[in-house]
Each structure stands twice: as C-alpha cells, then as structure tokens.
N, C-alpha and C positions, 0 to 999 in steps of 0.2 A: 504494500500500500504506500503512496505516494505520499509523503509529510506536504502539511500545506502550511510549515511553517514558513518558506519561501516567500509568501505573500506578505508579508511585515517586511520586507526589504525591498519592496518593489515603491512603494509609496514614494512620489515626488516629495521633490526637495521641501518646495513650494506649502506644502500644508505637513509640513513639519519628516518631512521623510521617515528615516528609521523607527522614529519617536510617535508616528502619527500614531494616536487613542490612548496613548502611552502613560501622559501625563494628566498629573489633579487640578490642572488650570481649572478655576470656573473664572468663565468670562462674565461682566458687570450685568448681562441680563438674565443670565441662567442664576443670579445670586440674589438679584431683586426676587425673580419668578420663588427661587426657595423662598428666600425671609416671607414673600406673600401668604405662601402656603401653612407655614409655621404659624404667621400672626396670626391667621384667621381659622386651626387649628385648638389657637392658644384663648382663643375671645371667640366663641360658639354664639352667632346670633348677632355677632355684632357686621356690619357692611364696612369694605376694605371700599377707601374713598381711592381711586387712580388718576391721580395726576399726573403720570408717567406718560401714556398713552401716546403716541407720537403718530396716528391717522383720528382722521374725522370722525366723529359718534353717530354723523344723519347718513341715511342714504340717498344713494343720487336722488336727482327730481324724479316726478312720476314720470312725468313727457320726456324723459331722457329713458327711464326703463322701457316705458312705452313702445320710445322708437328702435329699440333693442328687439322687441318680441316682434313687432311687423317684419323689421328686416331681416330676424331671422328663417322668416317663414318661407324666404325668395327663394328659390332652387341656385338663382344666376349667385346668390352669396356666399354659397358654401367651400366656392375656391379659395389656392390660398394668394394670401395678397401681396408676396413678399418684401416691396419696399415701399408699400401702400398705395391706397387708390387715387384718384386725384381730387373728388370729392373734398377728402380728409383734408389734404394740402392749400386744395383752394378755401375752405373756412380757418386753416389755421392763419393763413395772409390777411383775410379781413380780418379775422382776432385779434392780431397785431396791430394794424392797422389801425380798429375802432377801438382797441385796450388802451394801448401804449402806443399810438401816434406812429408805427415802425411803414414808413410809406411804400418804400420797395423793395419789398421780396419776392422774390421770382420764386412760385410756386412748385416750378418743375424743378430748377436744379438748387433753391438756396432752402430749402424743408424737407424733411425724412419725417415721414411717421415715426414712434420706436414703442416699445412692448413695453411701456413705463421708462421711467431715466435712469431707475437703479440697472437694468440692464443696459441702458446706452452709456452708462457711465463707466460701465465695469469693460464693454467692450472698444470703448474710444480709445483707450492706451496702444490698443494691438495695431492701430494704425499709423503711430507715433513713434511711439518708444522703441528703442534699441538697448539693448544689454550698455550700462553704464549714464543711459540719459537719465536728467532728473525730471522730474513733478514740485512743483513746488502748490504747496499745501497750507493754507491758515487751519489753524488748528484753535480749539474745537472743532470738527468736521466730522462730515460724512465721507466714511473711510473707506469707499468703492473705489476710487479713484486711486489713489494709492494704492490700493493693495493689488489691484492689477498690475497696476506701474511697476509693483515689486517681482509681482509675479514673471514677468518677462525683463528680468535682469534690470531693471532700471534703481532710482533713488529717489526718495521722498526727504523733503527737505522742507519744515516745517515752520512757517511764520505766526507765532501766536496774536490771538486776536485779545485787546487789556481792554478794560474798563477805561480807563485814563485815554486813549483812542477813537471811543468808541465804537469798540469791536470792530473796526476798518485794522488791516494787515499794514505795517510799515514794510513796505517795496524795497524803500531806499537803504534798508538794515541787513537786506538781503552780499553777500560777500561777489567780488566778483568772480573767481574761481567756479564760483556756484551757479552764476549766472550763464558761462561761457559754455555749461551743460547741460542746464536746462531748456526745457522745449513746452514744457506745459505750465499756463498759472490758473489754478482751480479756484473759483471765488461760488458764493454762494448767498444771495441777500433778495430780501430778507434773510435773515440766515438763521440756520437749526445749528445751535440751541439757542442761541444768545438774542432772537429777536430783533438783532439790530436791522437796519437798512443802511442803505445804500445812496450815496445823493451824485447827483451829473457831473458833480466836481472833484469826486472821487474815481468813477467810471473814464474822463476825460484824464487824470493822471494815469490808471490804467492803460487806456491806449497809447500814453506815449512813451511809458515804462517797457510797453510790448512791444512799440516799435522798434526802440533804441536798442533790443535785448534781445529781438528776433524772436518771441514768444508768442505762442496760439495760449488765447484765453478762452479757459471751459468755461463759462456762466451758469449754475445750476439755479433757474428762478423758479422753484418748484411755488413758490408762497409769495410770487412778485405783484399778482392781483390780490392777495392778502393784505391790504395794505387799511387804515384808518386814520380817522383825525386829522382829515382835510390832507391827508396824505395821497397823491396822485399816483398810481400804479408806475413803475418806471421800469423800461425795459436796455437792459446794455445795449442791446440791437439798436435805439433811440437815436442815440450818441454819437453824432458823426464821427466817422470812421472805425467805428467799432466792426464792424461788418468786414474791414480790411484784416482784423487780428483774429477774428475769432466766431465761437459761436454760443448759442444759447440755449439751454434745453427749458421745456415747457411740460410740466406735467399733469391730468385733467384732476390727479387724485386726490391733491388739496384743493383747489380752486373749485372743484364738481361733487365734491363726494365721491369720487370715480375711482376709490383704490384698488380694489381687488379687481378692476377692469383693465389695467396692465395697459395704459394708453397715452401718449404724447408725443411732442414734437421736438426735433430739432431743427434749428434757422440760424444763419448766417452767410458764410463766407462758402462758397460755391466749389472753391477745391477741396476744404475741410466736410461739408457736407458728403461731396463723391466718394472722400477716401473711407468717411464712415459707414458709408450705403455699401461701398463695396464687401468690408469687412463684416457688417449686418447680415451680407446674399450667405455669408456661411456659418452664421451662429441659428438664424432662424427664417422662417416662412411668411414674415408678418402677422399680424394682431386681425384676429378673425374679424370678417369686411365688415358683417353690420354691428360689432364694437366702435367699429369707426365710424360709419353710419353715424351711426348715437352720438358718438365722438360729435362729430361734425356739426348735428344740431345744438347738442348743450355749446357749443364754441361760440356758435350766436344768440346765445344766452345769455351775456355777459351778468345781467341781473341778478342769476345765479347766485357768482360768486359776490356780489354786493350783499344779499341777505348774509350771507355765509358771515362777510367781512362782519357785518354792524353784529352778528351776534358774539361774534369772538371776542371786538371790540367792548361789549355792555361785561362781560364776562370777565375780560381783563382788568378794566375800572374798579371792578368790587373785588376779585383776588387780592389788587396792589392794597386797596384801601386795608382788607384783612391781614395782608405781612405787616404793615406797615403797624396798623397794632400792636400786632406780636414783637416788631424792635426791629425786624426787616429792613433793608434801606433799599428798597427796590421802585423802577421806574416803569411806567406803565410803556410797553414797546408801542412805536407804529406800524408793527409788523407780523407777520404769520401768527400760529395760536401756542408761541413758546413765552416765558416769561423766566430769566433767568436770575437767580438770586445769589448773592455769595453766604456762606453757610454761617452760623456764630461758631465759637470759636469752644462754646461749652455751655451747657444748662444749668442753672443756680443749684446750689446743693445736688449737681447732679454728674452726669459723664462729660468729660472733653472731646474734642473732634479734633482728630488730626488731619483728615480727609475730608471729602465733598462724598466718598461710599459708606463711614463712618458715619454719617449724619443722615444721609439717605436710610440705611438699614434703622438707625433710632427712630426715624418717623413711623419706619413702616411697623417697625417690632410694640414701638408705645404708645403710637396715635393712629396706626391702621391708616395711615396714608402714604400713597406710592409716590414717588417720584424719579426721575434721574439723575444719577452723579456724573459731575464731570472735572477729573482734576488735571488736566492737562496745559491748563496754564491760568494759575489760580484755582481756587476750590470752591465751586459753584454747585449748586441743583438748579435740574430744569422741572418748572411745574408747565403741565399743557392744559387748555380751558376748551379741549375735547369731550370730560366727562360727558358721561352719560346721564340725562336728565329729562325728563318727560314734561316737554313744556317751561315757560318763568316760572311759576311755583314750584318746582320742584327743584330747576336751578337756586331759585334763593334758598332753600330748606337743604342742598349740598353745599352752598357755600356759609350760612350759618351753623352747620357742626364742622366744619372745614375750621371756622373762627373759633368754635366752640374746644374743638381737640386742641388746636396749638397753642391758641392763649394762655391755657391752661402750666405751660413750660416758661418761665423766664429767661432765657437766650441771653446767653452773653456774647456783644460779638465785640 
C-alpha cells in the first residue's frame, strides 16, 4: 500500500508549504467567531449585539430581485458571458456619469464587468507583477491585493494610514529604492476600516506621484456612493488624468445590497482594463447574464444607494453620540458604514489592553458585543452600523442597550 504521506510535501510554498494545517495560528476572525461562541454559551438568553459585521443587513430592492427572476426565465440567458454583456457596461458609463460626473468612458474597451472586486483584486497582480516587483499598500487594508502580489514572487510595502493625517497615506515617506520597484499603488476610500474619504486634492497629488514614479493606481471604491453630510460621491476616475495612471473598481455589494450577487465593474485606463480582461478569459466564464441584467437596472437606480447612505448616516450620528459617553473620542465618518475608534488603554478597577484584539475579545466576552481589531498601525476597533434591526424602533432599542452594556465600564484611555 502506497503511504500518502507524500502529500504534506507537495503543498506550495505560497500557503505555507511543508507546514500547511500544521500550525495553531488562529487568525483574528476565527478568534472573534470562538470568543462569540463562548460569550453567548456563557450568558444563555442573552442576544450577542454584532458590530463586526462588514456587508449590509437589507436585501437588494425588490425590483432588483424582480428583474433577476424574469431574466432568468430567458433560454437566450443561460450562456456564459465571459467578459460581460454590453448591457452591463453600457449602464455602468451612465452610472458614472450621473454618480460621479466621470464623462468619458468608453464602454467597450475602458469597463470589464468582474465577479465582485474581491476577485478582481486578487487577480489584477497576475497581470502586473513579476517575481521581485513591489505593491505598495496603506495599511489598515484589505489584504487581496497583497497577498496575491506575494503570491507570485513580488513585495508589499506598507504605508500606514495615522489619525494625525487623516487616514490619507504619506507618498512622499515612501524611500526611493522602493519606488524604483514598484509598479502598483492600492488606495481605497472611502476606506475599510477607518471611514475616512478621500478629497480631489488628494486624488490630484496621486496622479502626479504616479506619474513621476511610473505607477498604475488600483482604486478600490467599493463605499465611494457611501458617502453623507453634504458629502458628494467622488470618483478617482473624476480627476483629470486619472484615467492616464490607473483604474477603479466598482462594486454593487455595498452601494445595492448586492453581496452575495458576486457583481461589479472595473473602469479606467484602456491598456490596464485589456491586460485584466485578458487575465479574467482564464480564471472565469463571467457573472451569470441576468445577475447582470439586474446589475444593470439597480445601476440606474442611483436612489438606491441614497436611502442606503441616509440610513447608515442616522445610525452613525447616534453610535458616535453613545462612544462619546462612554469616554470615546470618536468622529462621526463621511463615509461607508465603518466607524473606527482607538481603544482605552484599560477599565477602572478592571483589565488593561495592550492591543486593539485584547479589547475587542473584552467587549465581546463582558458586554456581548462584537466588533473588529485592528492593530496595524495604532490600536483601533472597527464598529459597523450594519446590525440587524427591524425597522427605527428596533434600531433605537439596539443602540440603547449598545449604551446600556458599555456605559456601564469606565475606560481609561
């Protein structure tokens, strides 16, 4: 009989080689998911408030499900669509367009449908990177991009985003060695976790950091129509000559409720779009046609994501109000439905925190509320104003035991 221990040495390098299943790592969400299980193990009866949550609580519109079940009924829909239909492309340019002002995009060759971002993101590096090019990376982030980049020999090289900045990356901190390898700069704004945005003055130094440096800018605006408080949706695309450096991905799953519908777009710059579409023809077949369909009419819906925004908005106003009691120093974002806090530093008569997951697992173990850590440059939780809640009465009666559990702690920070 043939030993099948050979297979433990076959494992790429990549996801840990010899070592892969090997190790007791628990990574930061498999350690929430435990302490959940435990709290509400430990407190029988009592409801685990989730603030953690990082997609939307509602489901799409009706008339967006709607146009999902007609157009699946067509026989001509059931092909596959591989780099999408033109449909899709042509509502994603007026979205542009009547969202964010972006006047010319060429449907055909400056937009790619993709099967959500998180999969356009993971596979944009394979058309870039080479074994020793870098990624350059603000950090907090969504860590697709990178890890791909890692995955085919390249390096990530990490620009932390500070409070004292405004969660904006300093470019200029960047070493030139560093610069002379890189090829990618991954920006993300509104941005996960931190809330922050993004202003034209920012986006405008961008382009010219990109020009001078010979760098393609990824834009991830997944929460770019997330926007409030007479804040105007703003697209890098906008920005003259953005379109020369780079491009932008669009995703329907925050802005629609559209997440588990695996659907959005990419738009810009017409070489960077082909090299990605080509790379796409051999990962996948395209996003089943009337997803897109669907797609395509919530895209002129813009209204939509307006109700969406003003809720997230009413939801943010009274969170802050409630940290802010509690000893908090936190500022209401004008952006996406993240709200990020820096942690105290210890509980009166109580445990210290040396961490941002030390203080995460105390919420979740003594107040039953979830949230996420993040300590990557500074020691922060992210709360999200996703909960689940049936109606404004029910959201005020979740955010008054929300007040009710943490008051209760005196925070030293």
């Amino acid at each position: 009989m043939v030993s099948m221990d050979y297979i433990q040495q076959l494992f790429a390098d990549r996801i840990g080689g010899v070592q892969f299943g090997m190790k007791d790592e628990i990574y930061k969400f498999e350690k929430i998911k435990r302490a959940k299980r435990e709290a509400l193990k430990r407190n029988p009866g009592k409801t685990l408030i989730d603030l953690g949550v990082g997609e939307p609580d509602e489901m799409a519109h009706d008339a967006v499900v709607g146009k999902l079940a007609e157009e699946a009924k067509k026989r001509e829909n059931r092909f596959y669509a591989d780099n999408g239909i033109e449909e899709f492309k042509q509502a994603a340019a007026i979205y542009m367009r009547e969202v964010f002002g972006v006047e010319d995009l060429d449907p055909e060759t400056e937009i790619n449908h993709v099967i959500g971002s998180k999969s356009a993101l993971a596979m944009i590096p394979t058309a870039f990177i080479n074994p020793g090019d870098i990624t350059i990376m603000p950090t907090p982030n969504y860590p697709i991009l990178g890890t791909h980049t890692k995955y085919l020999g390249g390096e990530v090289v990490h620009l932390p985003l500070l409070e004292e900045n405004s969660f904006l990356p300093e470019l200029d901190s960047l070493p030139e060695y560093v610069l002379k390898k890189s090829k990618l700069l991954y920006l993300n704004y509104p941005n996960n976790p931190t809330g922050a945005i993004a202003n034209r003055e920012f986006f405008e130094e961008v382009i010219r950091f990109a020009n001078k440096h010979e760098l393609i800018v990824i834009h991830d605006a997944a929460y770019a129509a997330l926007v409030f408080d007479r804040e105007k949706p703003l697209s890098f695309l906008s920005v003259p000559g953005a379109k020369e450096v780079g491009i932008e991905l669009h995703s329907l799953s925050k802005s629609f409720n559209m997440t588990g519908w695996r659907i959005g777009f990419i738009a810009g710059n017409s070489k960077l779009i082909s090299a990605i579409a080509t790379v796409k023809d051999s990962y996948d077949s395209g996003q089943f046609i009337p997803i897109q369909k669907a797609a395509s009419y919530a895209l002129s819906q813009p209204n939509i994501t307006k109700r969406t925004a003003d809720k997230y908005s009413r939801r943010h106003g009274l969170l802050v109000a409630i940290l802010r009691e509690c000893g908090f120093a936190v500022k209401k974002p004008k952006g996406s439905f993240f709200l990020y806090a820096k942690i105290p530093t210890a509980v009166e008569n109580g445990p210290a925190f040396h961490s941002a997951e030390e203080f995460s697992q105390y919420l979740i173990s003594e107040h039953l509320i979830s949230t996420v850590p993040w300590d990557d440059a500074g020691s922060y939780i992210r709360f999200s104003v996703t909960f689940q809640a049936d109606g404004s009465e029910e959201e005020l009666q979740i955010l008054d035991d929300i007040r009710a559990r943490l008051c209760t702690s005196k925070f030293i920070f």
